[in-house]
Structures are given as structure tokens and as C-alpha cells.
TILUMBA-264160 format. One record per residue (C-alpha): x, y, z; residue in three letters. Coordinates in steps of 0.1 Angstrom, whole numbers, padded with zeros to 4 digits, always signed. Layout:
N
XYZALA;...
end
This chain:
466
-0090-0089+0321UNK;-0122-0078+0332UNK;-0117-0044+0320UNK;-0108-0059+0287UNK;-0143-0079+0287UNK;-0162-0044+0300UNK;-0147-0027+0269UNK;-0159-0054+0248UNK;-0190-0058+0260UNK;-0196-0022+0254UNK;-0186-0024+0220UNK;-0211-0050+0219UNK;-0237-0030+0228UNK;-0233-0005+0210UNK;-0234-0024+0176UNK;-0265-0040+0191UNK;-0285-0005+0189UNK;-0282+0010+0157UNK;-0296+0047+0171UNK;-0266+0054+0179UNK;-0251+0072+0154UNK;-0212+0072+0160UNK;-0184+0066+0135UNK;-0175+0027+0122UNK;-0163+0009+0152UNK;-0129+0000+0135UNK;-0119+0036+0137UNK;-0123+0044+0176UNK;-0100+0012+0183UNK;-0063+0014+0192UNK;-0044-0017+0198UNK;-0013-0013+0218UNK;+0016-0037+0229UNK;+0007-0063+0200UNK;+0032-0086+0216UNK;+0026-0122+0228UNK;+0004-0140+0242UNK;-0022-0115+0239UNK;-0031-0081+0214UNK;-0046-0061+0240UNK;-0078-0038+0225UNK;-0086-0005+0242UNK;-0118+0013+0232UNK;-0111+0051+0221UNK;-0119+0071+0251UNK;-0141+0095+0228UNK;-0165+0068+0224UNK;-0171+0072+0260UNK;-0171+0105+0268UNK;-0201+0110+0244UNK;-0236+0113+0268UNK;-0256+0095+0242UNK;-0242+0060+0255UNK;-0249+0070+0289UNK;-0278+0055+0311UNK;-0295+0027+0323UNK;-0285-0005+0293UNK;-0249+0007+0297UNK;-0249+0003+0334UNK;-0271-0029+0329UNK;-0243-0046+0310UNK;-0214-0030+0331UNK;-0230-0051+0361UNK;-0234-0082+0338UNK;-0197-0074+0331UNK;-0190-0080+0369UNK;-0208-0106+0376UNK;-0234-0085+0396UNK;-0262-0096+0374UNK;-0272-0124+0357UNK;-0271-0120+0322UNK;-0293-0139+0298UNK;-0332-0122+0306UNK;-0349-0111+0270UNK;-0377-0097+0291UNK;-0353-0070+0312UNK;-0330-0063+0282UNK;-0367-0054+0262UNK;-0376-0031+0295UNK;-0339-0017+0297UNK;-0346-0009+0261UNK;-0378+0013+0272UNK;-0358+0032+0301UNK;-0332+0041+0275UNK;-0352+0055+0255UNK;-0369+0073+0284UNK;-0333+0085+0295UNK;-0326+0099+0258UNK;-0358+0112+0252UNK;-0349+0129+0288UNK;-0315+0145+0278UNK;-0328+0157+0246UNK;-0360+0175+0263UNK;-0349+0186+0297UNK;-0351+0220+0292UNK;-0387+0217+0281UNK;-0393+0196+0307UNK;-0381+0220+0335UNK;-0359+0192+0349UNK;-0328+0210+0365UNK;-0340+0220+0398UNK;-0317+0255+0397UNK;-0343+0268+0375UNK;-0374+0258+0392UNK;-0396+0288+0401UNK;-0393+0307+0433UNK;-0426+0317+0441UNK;-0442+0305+0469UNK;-0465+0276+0459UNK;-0496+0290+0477UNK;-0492+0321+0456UNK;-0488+0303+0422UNK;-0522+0288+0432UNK;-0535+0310+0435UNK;-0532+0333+0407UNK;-0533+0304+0386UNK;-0568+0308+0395UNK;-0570+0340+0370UNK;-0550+0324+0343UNK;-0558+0292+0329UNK;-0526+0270+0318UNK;-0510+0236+0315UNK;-0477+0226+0310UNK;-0483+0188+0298UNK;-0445+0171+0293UNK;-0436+0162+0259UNK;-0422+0131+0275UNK;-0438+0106+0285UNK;-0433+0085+0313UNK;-0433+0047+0317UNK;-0453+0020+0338UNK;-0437-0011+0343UNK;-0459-0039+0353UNK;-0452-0078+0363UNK;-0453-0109+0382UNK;-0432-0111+0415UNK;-0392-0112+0416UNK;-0390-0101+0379UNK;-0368-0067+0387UNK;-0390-0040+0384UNK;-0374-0021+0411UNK;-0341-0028+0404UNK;-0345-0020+0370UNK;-0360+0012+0386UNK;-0336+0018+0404UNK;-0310+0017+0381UNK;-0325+0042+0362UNK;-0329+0065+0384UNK;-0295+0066+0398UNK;-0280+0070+0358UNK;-0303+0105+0363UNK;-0277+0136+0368UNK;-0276+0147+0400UNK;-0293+0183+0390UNK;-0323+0171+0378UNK;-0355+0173+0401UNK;-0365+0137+0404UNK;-0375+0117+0433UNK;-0378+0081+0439UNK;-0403+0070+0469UNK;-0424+0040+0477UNK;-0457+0041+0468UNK;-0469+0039+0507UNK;-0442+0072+0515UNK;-0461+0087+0483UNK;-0495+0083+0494UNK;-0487+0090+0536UNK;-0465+0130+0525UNK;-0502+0134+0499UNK;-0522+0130+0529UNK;-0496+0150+0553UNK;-0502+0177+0523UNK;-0538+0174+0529UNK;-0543+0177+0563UNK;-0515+0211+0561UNK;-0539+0231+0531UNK;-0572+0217+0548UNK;-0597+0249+0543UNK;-0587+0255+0510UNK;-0609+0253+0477UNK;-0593+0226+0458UNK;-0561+0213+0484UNK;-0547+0186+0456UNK;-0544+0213+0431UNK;-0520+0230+0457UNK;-0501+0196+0469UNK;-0498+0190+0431UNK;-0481+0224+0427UNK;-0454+0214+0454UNK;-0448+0178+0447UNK;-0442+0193+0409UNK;-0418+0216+0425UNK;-0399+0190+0444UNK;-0397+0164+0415UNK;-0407+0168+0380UNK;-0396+0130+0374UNK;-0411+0110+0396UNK;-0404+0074+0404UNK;-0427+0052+0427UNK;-0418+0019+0434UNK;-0446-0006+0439UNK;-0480+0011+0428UNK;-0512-0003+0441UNK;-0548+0010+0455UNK;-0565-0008+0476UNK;-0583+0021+0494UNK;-0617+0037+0482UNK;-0601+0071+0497UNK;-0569+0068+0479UNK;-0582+0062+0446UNK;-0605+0089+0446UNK;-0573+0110+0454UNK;-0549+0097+0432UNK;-0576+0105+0399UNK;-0576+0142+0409UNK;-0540+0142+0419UNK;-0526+0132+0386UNK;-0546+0152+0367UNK;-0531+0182+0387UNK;-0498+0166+0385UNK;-0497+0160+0345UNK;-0511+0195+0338UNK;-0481+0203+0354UNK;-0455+0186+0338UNK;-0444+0157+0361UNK;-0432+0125+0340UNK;-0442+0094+0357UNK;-0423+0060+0360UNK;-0437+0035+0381UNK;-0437+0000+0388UNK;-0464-0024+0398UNK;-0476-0059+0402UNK;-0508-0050+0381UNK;-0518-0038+0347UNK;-0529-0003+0346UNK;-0565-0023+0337UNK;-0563-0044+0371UNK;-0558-0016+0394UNK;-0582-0008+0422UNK;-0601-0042+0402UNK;-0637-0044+0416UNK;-0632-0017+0444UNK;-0659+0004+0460UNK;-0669+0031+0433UNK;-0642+0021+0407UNK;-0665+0040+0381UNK;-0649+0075+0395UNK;-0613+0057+0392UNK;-0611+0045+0355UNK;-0605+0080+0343UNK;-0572+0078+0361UNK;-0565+0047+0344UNK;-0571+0064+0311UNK;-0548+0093+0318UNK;-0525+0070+0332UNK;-0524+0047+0301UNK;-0521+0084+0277UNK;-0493+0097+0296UNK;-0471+0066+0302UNK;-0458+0035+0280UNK;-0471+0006+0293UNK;-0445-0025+0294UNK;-0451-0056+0312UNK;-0417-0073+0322UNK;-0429-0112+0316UNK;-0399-0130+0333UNK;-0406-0162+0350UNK;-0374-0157+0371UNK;-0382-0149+0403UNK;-0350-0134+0414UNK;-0353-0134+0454UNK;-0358-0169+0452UNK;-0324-0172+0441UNK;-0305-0162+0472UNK;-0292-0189+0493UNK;-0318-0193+0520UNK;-0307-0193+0558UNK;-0325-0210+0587UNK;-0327-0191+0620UNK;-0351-0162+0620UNK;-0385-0179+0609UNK;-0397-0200+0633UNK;-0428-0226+0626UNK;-0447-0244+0653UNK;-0472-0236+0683UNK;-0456-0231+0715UNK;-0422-0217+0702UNK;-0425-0183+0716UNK;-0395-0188+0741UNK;-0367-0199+0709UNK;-0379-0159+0698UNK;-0380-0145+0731UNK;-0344-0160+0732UNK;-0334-0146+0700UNK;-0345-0114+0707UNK;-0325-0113+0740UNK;-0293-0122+0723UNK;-0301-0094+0701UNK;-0304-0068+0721UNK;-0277-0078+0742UNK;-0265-0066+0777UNK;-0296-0034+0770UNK;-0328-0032+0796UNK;-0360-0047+0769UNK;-0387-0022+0780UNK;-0421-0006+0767UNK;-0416+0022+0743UNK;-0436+0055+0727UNK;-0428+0058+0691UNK;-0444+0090+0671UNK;-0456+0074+0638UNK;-0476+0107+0620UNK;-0494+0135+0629UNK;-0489+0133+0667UNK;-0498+0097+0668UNK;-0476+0072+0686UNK;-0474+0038+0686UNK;-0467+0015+0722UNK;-0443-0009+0716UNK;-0444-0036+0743UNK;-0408-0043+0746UNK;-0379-0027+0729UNK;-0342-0025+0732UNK;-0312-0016+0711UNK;-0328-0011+0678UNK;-0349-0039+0681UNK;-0388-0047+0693UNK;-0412-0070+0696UNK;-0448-0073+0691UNK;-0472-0103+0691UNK;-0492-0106+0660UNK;-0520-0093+0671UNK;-0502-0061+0685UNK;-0495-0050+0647UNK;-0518-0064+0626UNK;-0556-0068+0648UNK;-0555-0032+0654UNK;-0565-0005+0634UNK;-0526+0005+0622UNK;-0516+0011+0586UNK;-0484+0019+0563UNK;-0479+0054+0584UNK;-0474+0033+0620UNK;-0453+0012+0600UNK;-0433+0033+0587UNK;-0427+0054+0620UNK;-0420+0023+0635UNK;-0389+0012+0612UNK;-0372+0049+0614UNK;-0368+0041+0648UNK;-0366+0004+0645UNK;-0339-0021+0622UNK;-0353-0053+0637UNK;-0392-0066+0642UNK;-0394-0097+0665UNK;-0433-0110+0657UNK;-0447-0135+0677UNK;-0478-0159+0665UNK;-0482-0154+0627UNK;-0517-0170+0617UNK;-0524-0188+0585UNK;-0547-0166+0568UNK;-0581-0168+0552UNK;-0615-0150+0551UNK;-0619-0148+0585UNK;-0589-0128+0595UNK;-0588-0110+0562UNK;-0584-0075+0576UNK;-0553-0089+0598UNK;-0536-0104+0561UNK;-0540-0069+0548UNK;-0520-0053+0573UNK;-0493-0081+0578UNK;-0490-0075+0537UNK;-0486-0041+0541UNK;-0462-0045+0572UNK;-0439-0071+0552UNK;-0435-0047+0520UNK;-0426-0016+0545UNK;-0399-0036+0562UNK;-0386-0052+0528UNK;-0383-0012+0518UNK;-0367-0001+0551UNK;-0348-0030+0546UNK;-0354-0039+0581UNK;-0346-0076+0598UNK;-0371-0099+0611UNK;-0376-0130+0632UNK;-0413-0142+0639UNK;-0431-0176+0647UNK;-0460-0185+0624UNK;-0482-0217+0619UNK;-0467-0219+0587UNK;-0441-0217+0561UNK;-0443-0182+0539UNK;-0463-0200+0512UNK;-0489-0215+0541UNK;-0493-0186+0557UNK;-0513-0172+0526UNK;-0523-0205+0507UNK;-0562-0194+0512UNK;-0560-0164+0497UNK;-0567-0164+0459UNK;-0578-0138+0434UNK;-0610-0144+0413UNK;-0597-0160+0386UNK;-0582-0188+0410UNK;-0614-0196+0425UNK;-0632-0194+0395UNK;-0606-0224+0384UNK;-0621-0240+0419UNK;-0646-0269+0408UNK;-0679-0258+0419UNK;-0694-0281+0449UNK;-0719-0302+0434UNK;-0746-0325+0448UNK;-0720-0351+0453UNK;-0697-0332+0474UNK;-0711-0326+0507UNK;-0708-0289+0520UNK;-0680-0302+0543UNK;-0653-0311+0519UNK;-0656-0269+0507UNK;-0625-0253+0525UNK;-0647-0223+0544UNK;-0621-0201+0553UNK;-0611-0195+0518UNK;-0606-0158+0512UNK;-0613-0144+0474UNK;-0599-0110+0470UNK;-0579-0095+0440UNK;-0562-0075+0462UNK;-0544-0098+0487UNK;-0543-0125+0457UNK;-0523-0106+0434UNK;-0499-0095+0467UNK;-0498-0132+0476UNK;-0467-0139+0454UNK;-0451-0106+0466UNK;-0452-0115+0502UNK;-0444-0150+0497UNK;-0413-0142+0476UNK;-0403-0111+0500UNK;-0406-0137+0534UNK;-0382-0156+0518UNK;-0357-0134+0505UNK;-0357-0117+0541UNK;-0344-0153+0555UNK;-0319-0150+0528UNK;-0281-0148+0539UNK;-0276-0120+0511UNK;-0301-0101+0524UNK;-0292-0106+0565UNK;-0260-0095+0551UNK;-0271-0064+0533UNK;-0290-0057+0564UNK;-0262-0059+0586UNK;-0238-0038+0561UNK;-0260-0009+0564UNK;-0262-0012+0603UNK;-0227-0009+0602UNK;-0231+0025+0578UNK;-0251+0040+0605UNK;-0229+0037+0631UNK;-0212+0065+0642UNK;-0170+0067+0632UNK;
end
């Protein structure tokens, strides 16, 4: 039966987009065994052996067939609507575009460099990408996602996390330090590994990091790379009010000429839909035992101990006590010292489970500390990595004095009436950590989710050796 509904369903979709030019409908239909109680319809299989109904809005409504997906969400069919026609425009140009990686050029990229430097060229796609933008829990990555993995298996396209991005450009760096301009060359071997390229959550937050990523791209469009990105913020929001912005909005610009901008304006927030399961997030002072206790039964019958973990470039993290995949840190041991996305992301290659001890409601004056704990809970939603922690709070708590501009502006001013008292001083404006507010808030909570606990555990089980 459900096949019988997939076949349908197809055939619904492909009456509902007209650019696809195939014969009437009628004429790819056989019916066979007419007999009671049912006439049973099968779809010609010609219909689907043709590429041009392949990609992401068939493999949308093949999930909504099986009940993987909720079906009913103008705002992602309008989006799935943009990838297809980023998929087709794909297929039709992907010799132009240089996408199959057999053909990619041999020469070393040092020496395309540098002879580049005697003859002036660019190789601008005739595709362009896509930039999907939009509140928290919307499905920008799974609509990514699913995207990308419709891509054939030939094609040079990566898809990476905007943190992995940013630590390999920096990795880049440090290797061609010396040379004249180092981003043209890391340009030249990012464009050799992935002409489509696909990064998952795109923010700056980082003066030195948007002074890169201007230069980058140009380097990167002029040769040939198609982005599609996703991102809580409007390509006009990015990097909002940072430290020398003026040398950023040229990025923006490029950005905005070589991608479609689409917003995805859901107000679903997805994670929030998983079935929430007590037991790993722990509030209340004085509670560190009920984790220490966790954490024991965790790592079972295994010695807890202090461990080195290499993060990047020769740097290694101390981890206080570790045991059987799992460690544990106290707040301040991750997020008062000077760590970042790289430590992070060393740490959960080694790591599948982060036991955190004390989490603090934020505000202004532990702002620096809220950065890093943001940055910590989107590299273990990415890693997909498990954790139990106690905190003063509830997700939304933890972060309830942190608001963007545009909240506080919507703050009624203290007057002469209002004594100076009745202000709440710790409350922390920044854009940045505002807009990732909802993000964190929503990502906490699917974490405690049973669907996720068990997604967690399923891939534990992958790694484990047969």
C-alpha cells in the first residue's frame, strides 16, 4: 500500500511542476489485476528512469510518503523548490562547471599559482549558488542535507560545518605562511577539492575571520566554486556592527551576486517536536554528585583519569577526568579559558559524551564565557555528541539576558520614576549571541530529546568494531 501511495504521490508532483516536460500522465499508466476490491495503478517505470525528476523535491515527498517527515510546510516546499532548480541547473551545466572530480586538473596547486601569476583568468560559474537563511528549527540543514546527498557520487562537492570550514582555512594558512597572497593558494585547493560547496550554519563573529572570508571568496568565485549555505542571518545581518565591518560589506555584495537569497519563514520549530526525556540536564546548586554519579555509570567498570587530547596544530587540551569515551569538565574548564571551535572539535573526535558541571545563567558579565558555551553546544549538536551537565537554569534561563539590539531597544527606557535599581544590570546586548540564543536554546533541548539520545546511541553502536 505504501508503495501504491509513493507512486501516487509522485505522480502528484510531477503534475504540480509544470517544467517538466514528459508525455500526458494517462499514457505512462498501466493498470494491472483490475479485479476486486482494488484496481491496482503502477507508474510506467520510464517515468522514472528519466534524471529530470531526480533530486531533492522528489526525495522530499518520498519521506513525506513514509511518514519520515511531516508534510504540510509552504515555506520548505517554496525552498525545496529553489534546490531543484539548483539541482537542474546543476545537471544541465556540470560540464561547465568542472563538477566531476575525474576531470579536475592534476597540476600541483602551488604551481597553478603560480603561473596564474603571468596569466590573468577567471572561471566565474554560470550557476549560481543559494543562501538559505531563517529562524531556529526551521530545516535548513536538513533541507541541506538532503540536497546534497541527491548529488551523484562523482561530483566534487563537500559538505562541512561552518566552524570545520573556517579551522582547515586557517590550517591552510599557517601551511603557505611566507607566501605573497596565501588565500589565493588555499582558494586554489579548496576549489580543487569541492567545486560545490555546502556549509552548514554560516556566521562571523570574528574581526579576523571576516577579513578572511571577503578575500577568500573572491578567490573562490573567480574560480568557479558554487556556494549553498545556510544561516540564522540575512546576508545584510552578518558580522552586524562588528569591529571594521566597512572592509566586510563587499563580501556581502559578492555574496548576494553570486547566490539566491531565500529565507525559509517557518514558525515550526522542529527540535521542539521530539519527545523530551528527563535525565541528563540537571538544575539546582549543589547537584554535582547526581552528575558525578551519572558519569560513573557511564563509564562503567573503566579507571576515570586525567587525559591529553591533541586539538590543532600541536595543541592539546587536559581533560580532568576521562574514561570510556566519556569526560568531564567543570564549566569553567571549557568555557573561562581561552578555547575555541578547534579545542572543541579535537575534543569530540576523541570524545561521544561531555559531562559539564556548573552551567551559569548568562549575562554581560560573563559574556565571553556565553560565547564559548554557544560555540561548544553547536560543535557537539554537529558531532552529534551526548551530554549531561548541571546549570542554574532551564535552556531558556540560561540565556534569558542575552538580547540583540532590537530587543532592548523594545526595553522601556528607565525614567525618573524608576529608580536605577529596578534596571536588570547584567543584561547583555549583543547581536551576535542574541540571534544564537534561539539556536542554543532549541539545540539544549533537542539534545535531552529521546530521538536524539537514540540517534546518538545508534551511531555508537556503528562504531563499534564487528
Amino acid at each position: 500500500m505504501r508503495s501504491l501511495l509513493l507512486s501516487l504521490r509522485r505522480a502528484t508532483l510531477i503534475s504540480r511542476h509544470h517544467r517538466y516536460a514528459f508525455a500526458p500522465l494517462h499514457k505512462c499508466l498501466i493498470q494491472i489485476n483490475p479485479s476486486p476490491p482494488f484496481p491496482v495503478i503502477l507508474l510506467h517505470h520510464s517515468l522514472f528512469s528519466s534524471s529530470k525528476i531526480a533530486g531533492p523535491l522528489v526525495e522530499y515527498e518520498r519521506r513525506i510518503v513514509a511518514g519520515e517527515l511531516l508534510d504540510g510546510d509552504q515555506c520548505q516546499l517554496a525552498t525545496l523548490r529553489e534546490l531543484q532548480r539548483l539541482y537542474d541547473e546543476l545537471v544541465q551545466y556540470a560540464d561547465a562547471c568542472r563538477l566531476d572530480r575525474y576531470s579536475a586538473s592534476a597540476k600541483p596547486t602551488r604551481s597553478r599559482w603560480f603561473w596564474s601569476k603571468f596569466v590573468s583568468h577567471s572561471s566565474v560559474s554560470p550557476v549560481k549558488g543559494l543562501y538559505l537563511y531563517g529562524g531556529v528549527g526551521t530545516g535548513k540543514t536538513m533541507l541541506m542535507d538532503l540536497f546534497f546527498h541527491q548529488l551523484p557520487a562523482s561530483w566534487r562537492a563537500q559538505r562541512i560545518h561552518f566552524h570545520n570550514f573556517m579551522l582547515s582555512v586557517h590550517t591552510r594558512l599557517q601551511k603557505h605562511k611566507g607566501l605573497e597572497d596565501p588565500l589565493e593558494v588555499v582558494a586554489l585547493e579548496i576549489a580543487d577539492e569541492a567545486i560545490l560547496l555546502c556549509l552548514d550554519e554560516f556566521m562571523v563573529n570574528d574581526v579576523a575571520d571576516a577579513l578572511i572570508l571577503n578575500r577568500l571568496f573572491r578567490h573562490l568565485f573567480n574560480n568557479g566554486i558554487i556556494l549553498v549555505a545556510t544561516s540564522n542571518r540575512a546576508p545584510d545581518s552578518l558580522y552586524e556592527r562588528g569591529l571594521q565591518r566597512d572592509l566586510f560589506l563587499p563580501f556581502i555584495a559578492t555574496l548576494k551576486e553570486r547566490c539566491v537569497i531565500r529565507e525559509i519563514g517557518s514558525s515550526v520549530d522542529y527540535r521542539k517536536l521530539t519527545s523530551a526525556e528527563e535525565g541528563f540536564y540537571f538544575i539546582g546548586n549543589d547537584i554535582a554528585g547526581l552528575l558525578k554519579q551519572k558519569f560513573q555509570m557511564l563509564v562503567g567498570d573503566q579507571p576515570a583519569g586525567p587525559e591529553s587530547v591533541e586539538v590543532v596544530m600541536g595543541r592539546k587540551l587536559q581533560v580532568p577526568q576521562a574514561a570510556n569515551g566519556c569526560a568531564y569538565f567543570l564549566f569553567e574548564e571549557l568555557c573561562d579559558r581561552p578555547l575555541g571551535a578547534a579545542d572543541y572539535l579535537g575534543l569530540f573526535k576523541k570524545f561521544h559524551t561531555l559531562a559539564l558541571e556548573g552551567v551559569p545563567l548568562f549575562g554581560l558579565h560573563n559574556r565571553t564565557a556565553a560565547y564559548r558555551f554557544v560555540t561548544l553546544v553547536d560543535v557537539m549538536y554537529e558531532s552529534k555528541a551526548r551530554l549531561l551537565c548541571t546549570a542554574e537554569g532551564s535552556p531558556v534561563e540560561l540565556l534569558e539576558r542575552i538580547v540583540t539590539i532590537s530587543d532592548a531597544q523594545q526595553i522601556a527606557p528607565r525614567t525618573s520614576s524608576r529608580s536605577r535599581k529596578s534596571d536588570d544590570l547584567d543584561l547583555c546586548v549583543d547581536n551576535e549571541l542574541g540571534f544564537a540564543k534561539d539556536r542554543t536554546i532549541s539545540r539544549l533541548t533537542e539534545m535531552n530529546s529521546k530521538e536524539y539520545l537514540e540517534q546518538h546511541s545508534t551511531i555508537l553502536q556503528e562504531k563499534q568494531p564487528s
